[in-house]
C-alpha positions in Angstrom: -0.1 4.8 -1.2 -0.6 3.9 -4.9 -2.1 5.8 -7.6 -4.6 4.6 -10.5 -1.5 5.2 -13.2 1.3 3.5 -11.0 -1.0 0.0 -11.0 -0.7 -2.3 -13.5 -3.4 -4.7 -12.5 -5.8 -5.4 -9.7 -6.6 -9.0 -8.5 -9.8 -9.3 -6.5 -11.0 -12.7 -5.1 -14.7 -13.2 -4.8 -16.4 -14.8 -2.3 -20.4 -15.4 -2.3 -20.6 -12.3 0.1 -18.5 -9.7 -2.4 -19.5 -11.0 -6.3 -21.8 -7.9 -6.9 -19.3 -5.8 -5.4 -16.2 -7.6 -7.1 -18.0 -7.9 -10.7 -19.8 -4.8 -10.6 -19.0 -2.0 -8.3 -15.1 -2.1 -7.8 -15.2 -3.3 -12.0 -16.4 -0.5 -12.9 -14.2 2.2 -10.3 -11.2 0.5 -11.2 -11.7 0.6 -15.2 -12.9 4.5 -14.4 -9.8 5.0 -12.6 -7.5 3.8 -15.8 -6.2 0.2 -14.2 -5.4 -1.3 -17.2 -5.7 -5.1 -16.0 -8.6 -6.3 -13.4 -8.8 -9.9 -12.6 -11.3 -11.6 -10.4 -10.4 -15.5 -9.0 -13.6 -16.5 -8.5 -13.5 -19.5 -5.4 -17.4 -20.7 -6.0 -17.3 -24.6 -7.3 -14.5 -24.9 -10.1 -12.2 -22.1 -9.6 -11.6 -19.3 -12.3 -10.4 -16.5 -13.4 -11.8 -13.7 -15.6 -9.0 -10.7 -16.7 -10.8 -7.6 -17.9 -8.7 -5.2 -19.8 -9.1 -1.6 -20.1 -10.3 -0.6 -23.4 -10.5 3.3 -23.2 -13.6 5.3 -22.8 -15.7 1.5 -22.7 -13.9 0.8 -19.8 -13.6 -3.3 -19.7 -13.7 -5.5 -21.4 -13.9 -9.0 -20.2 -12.0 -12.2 -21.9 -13.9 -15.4 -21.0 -13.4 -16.8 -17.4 -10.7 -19.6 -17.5 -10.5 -22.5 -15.0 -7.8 -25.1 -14.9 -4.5 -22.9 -15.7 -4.1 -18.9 -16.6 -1.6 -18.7 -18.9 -0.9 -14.7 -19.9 1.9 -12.4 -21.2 -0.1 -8.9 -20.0 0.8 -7.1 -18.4 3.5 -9.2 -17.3 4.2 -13.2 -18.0 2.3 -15.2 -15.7 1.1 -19.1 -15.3 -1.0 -19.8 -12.4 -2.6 -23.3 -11.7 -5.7 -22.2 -10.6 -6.4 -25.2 -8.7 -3.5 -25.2 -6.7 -5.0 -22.3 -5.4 -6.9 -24.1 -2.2 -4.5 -26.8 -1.6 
C-alpha cells in the first residue's frame, strides 16, 4: 500500500461513465491528500491530457488540456504521443 507523500503523480483515464468522478471528485481527494501531480487522459473524440499540479492550500491547479504530444519535465521527464494511445 502507498501513501499520499510516497506518490508523485496520479494518472486517471476518463471514460464517458467516470468524467464527473475523474474531474471532480477524485480531483479534489487527491489534491486534499498532497499528490503533487494529477493527470487525466481524457479518451472522448481527440485524445488529451490535462496535468493539475498541487499548489498548496488551493489545491490544483490545472494547465490547459494538450492533445497531439505531452511533452513534460515534472515530476519526472516524460513524452507521450497521445495518439498512439489507441492504436
Amino acid at each position: 500500500m502507498l501513501r499520499a507523500e510516497e506518490v508523485a503523480v496520479v494518472i486517471e483515464v476518463a471514460s464517458p461513465g467516470s468524467k464527473r468522478t475523474d474531474y471532480q471528485v477524485k480531483h479534489d481527494e487527491y489534491a486534499d491528500a498532497g499528490i503533487p501531480h494529477h493527470w487525466i487522459v481524457d479518451t472522448s473524440e481527440a485524445i488529451s491530457l490535462l496535468a493539475c499540479h498541487h499548489a498548496g492550500e488551493f489545491g490544483y491547479l490545472d494547465a490547459s488540456a494538450v492533445t497531439g504530444t505531452f511533452t513534460t519535465d515534472v515530476p519526472f521527464p516524460v513524452k507521450l504521443d497521445l495518439d498512439a494511445l489507441l492504436d
